[in-house]
N, C-alpha and C positions, 0 to 999 in steps of 0.2 A: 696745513695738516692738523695743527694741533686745534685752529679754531674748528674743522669739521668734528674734531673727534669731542671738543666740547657741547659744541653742538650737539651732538647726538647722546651725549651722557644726559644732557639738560632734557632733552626731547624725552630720552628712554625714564627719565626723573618724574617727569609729567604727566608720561603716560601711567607708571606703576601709581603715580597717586591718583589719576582719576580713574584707573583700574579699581582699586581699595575703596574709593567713594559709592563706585557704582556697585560693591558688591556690598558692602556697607549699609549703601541704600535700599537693595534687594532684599537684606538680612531683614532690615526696619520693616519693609514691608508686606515679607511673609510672615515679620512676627504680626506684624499688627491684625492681618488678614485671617489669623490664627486665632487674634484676641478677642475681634468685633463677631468675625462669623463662626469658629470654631465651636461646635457642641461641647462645652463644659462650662461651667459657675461653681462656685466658692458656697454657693449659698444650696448647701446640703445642709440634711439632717438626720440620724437614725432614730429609726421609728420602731415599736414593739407593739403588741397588743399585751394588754394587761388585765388578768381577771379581779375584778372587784367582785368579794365572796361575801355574801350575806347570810346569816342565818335562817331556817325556814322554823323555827320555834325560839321561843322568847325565853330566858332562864341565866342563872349566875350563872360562869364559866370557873368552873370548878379546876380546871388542869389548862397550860398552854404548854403545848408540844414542839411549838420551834421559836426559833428567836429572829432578828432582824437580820434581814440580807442573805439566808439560809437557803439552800440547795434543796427541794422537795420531791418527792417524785408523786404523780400522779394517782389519786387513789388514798395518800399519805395525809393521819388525823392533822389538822392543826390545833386546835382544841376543843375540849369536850364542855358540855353543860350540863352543872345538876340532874340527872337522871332520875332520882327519887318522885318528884311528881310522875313523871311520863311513866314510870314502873309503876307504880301503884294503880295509874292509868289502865297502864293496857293487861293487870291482873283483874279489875275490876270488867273490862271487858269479855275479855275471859271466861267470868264466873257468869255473866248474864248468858253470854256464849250459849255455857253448858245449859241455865237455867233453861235458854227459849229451846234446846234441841231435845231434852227431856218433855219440855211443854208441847213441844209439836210430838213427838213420839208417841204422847199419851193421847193425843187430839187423832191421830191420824187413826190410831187403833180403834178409838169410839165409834169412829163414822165408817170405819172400814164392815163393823160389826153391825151396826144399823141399817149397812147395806145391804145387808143377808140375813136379815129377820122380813118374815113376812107381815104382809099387811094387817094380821090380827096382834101384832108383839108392836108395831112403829107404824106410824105414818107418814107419806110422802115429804108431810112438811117439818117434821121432825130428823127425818135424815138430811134435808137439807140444812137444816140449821146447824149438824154434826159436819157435814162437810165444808160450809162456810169459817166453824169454829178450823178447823184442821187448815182451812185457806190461809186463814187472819195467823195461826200461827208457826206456819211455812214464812211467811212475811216478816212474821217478830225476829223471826229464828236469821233470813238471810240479812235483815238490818243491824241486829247485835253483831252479825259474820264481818259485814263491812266496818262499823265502829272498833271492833276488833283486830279489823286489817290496818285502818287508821292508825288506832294506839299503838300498833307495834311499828308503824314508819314515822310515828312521831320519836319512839325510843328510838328509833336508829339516827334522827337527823340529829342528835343531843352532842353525835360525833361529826365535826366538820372537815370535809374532806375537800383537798388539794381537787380542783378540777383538772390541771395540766403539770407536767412538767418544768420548774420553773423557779426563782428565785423570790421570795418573801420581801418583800420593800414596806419601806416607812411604815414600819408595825409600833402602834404605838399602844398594842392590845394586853392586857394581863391579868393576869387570875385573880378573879374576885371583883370583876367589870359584868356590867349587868348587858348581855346581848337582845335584841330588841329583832322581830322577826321583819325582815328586809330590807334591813341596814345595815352597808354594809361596813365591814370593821376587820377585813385584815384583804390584805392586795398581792397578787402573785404576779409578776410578771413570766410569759410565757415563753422558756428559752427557744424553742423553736421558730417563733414568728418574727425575729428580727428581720427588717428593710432597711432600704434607705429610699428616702425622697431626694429628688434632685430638682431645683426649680430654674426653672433654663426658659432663657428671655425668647419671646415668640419670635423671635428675627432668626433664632438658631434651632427650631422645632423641624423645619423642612430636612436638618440631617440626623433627628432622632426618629429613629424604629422600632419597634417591637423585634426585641432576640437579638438585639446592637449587644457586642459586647461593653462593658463597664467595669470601670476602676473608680475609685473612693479613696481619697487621701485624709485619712482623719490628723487634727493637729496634733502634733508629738508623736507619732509612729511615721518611720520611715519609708515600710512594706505597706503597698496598697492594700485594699479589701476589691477581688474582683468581683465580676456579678454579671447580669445580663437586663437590659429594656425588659417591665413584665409588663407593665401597663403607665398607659399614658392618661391623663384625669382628662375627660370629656365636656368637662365645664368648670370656670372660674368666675365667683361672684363678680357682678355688673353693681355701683353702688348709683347710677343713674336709672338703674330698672327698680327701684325702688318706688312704693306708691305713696303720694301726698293727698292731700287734700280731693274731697270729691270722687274717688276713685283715678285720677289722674296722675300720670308720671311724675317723679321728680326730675327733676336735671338740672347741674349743675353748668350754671351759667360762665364759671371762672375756670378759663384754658392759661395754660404759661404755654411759653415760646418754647419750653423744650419737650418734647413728647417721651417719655419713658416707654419704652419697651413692656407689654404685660410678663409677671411667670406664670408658667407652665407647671405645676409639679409632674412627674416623672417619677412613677414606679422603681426601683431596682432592687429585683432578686439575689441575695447573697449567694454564691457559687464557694467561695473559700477567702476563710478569713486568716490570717499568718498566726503563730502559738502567740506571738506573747502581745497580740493586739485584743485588747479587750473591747466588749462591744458592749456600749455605755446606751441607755436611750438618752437621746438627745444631744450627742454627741457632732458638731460639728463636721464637713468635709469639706472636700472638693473634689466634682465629680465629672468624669471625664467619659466621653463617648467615642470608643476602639470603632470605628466603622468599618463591617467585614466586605470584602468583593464579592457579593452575590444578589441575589434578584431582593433587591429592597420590598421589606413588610409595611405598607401604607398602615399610620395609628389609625387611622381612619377611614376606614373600607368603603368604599360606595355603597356597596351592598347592604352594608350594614344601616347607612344613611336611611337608606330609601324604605327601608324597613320599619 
């Protein structure tokens, strides 16, 4: 009795551990199967768009209006340039302005008058020559009007304005710097266009979609950044499509034994970022693809192909 009942403690012993092994084993290999094909990589990044702001007139910058890493809103001066040419400018515009409106005034009346004298007071080819003068300065009159228009939107660009909404970076601009006309010399980045890229090995692209939900794990914040698939890039540089000699390909003759997977970069749309995660460009992740139960969006449409 007592060697059955060992027996079976010994059997029931055996069992429980290759119970444990085999779930053990299961555990290893959903992880694994999670690690190799699961939609996600480490190798994110956030991305912004950034206006580089150049001036459209050359002159010392007489005032700077914001400082480095500054909050702007759009519309808002950054800094101004010497005005004094550009004023002077567009008074002298101005004056010719008035000169050629006067001069045409006086021209228009002459020939208006030669037109209604008869042929004993003017001759035909004298009132033409009254209304050619009155043509030529109709003409002086609308080209001073444009120079005019000019000088006065060259005074207004003397004020540099914020194109976006946005935060002031690496300004290393200051009053009494000579601005130089389209070059550019103070940087905004634009709070609104944050992304993130996601570059995800083409063995894990068949479970990325367009409108996948997404998570973003930046290093040192806890709370993800969620988001959604917005767009998938259509093409990734080939460095064998490159041309050599003769107009002929190049190609690299030298393969290793292990084949690397290409990336993918991967769009993702910010939806909601947690308060106290700040959003750095350049900022590292890891980025994870929520796959929802619904009719899967192909990156890549047939339709579109064949187009």
């Amino acid at each position: 009795m007592n060697m059955a009942r060992s027996l079976a403690v010994a059997i029931g012993r055996q069992a429980s551990t290759l119970l444990v092994a085999l779930i053990a084993v299961l555990i290893a290999t959903l992880a694994w199967q999670h690690y190799v094909n699961g939609p996600w990589t480490r190798n994110g990044t956030v991305r912004v768009q950034v206006a580089n702001i150049a001036p459209q007139v050359s002159g010392k910058i007489t005032e700077l209006r914001v400082g480095d890493n500054q909050f702007v809103r759009k519309g808002e001066v950054l800094y101004v340039i010497d005005r004094f040419d550009f004023d002077v400018a567009a008074r002298i515009a101005k004056a010719v302005l008035d000169q050629r409106a006067a001069d045409l005034e006086v021209k228009q009346a002459e020939a208006t008058r030669r037109q209604k004298l008869s042929d004993l007071a003017t001759t035909p080819e004298e009132q033409q020559i009254y209304v050619g003068n009155a043509a030529q300065a109709k003409a002086s009159y609308e080209a001073a009007a444009h120079e005019l228009a000019q000088a006065d939107l060259n005074l207004k660009r003397t004020e540099i304005l914020s194109p976006v909404d946005g935060y002031v970076t690496n300004l290393l601009l200051r009053a009494g710097d000579y601005a130089v006309t389209g070059v550019s010399n103070v940087s905004v980045i634009d709070s609104s266009s944050f992304w993130i890229d996601g570059y995800f090995e083409e063995t894990k692209m068949a479970r990325v979609c367009v409108g996948d939900r997404a998570e973003a794990q930046l290093m040192g914040y806890a709370l993800p950044i969620t988001g959604h698939v917005s767009t998938i890039t259509r093409g990734v540089s080939v460095s064998n499509a490159s041309t050599g000699a003769q107009g002929l390909p190049t190609v690299d003759p030298v393969y290793t034994w292990v084949r690397l997977a290409q990336r993918v970069p991967v769009r993702i749309a910010i939806d909601y970022v947690p308060t106290a995660t700040p959003l750095v460009s350049g900022m590292t992740a890891t980025v994870t693809i929520r796959q929802q139960e619904r009719s899967r969006v192909r990156p890549f449409p047939i339709a579109s192909m064949s187009t």
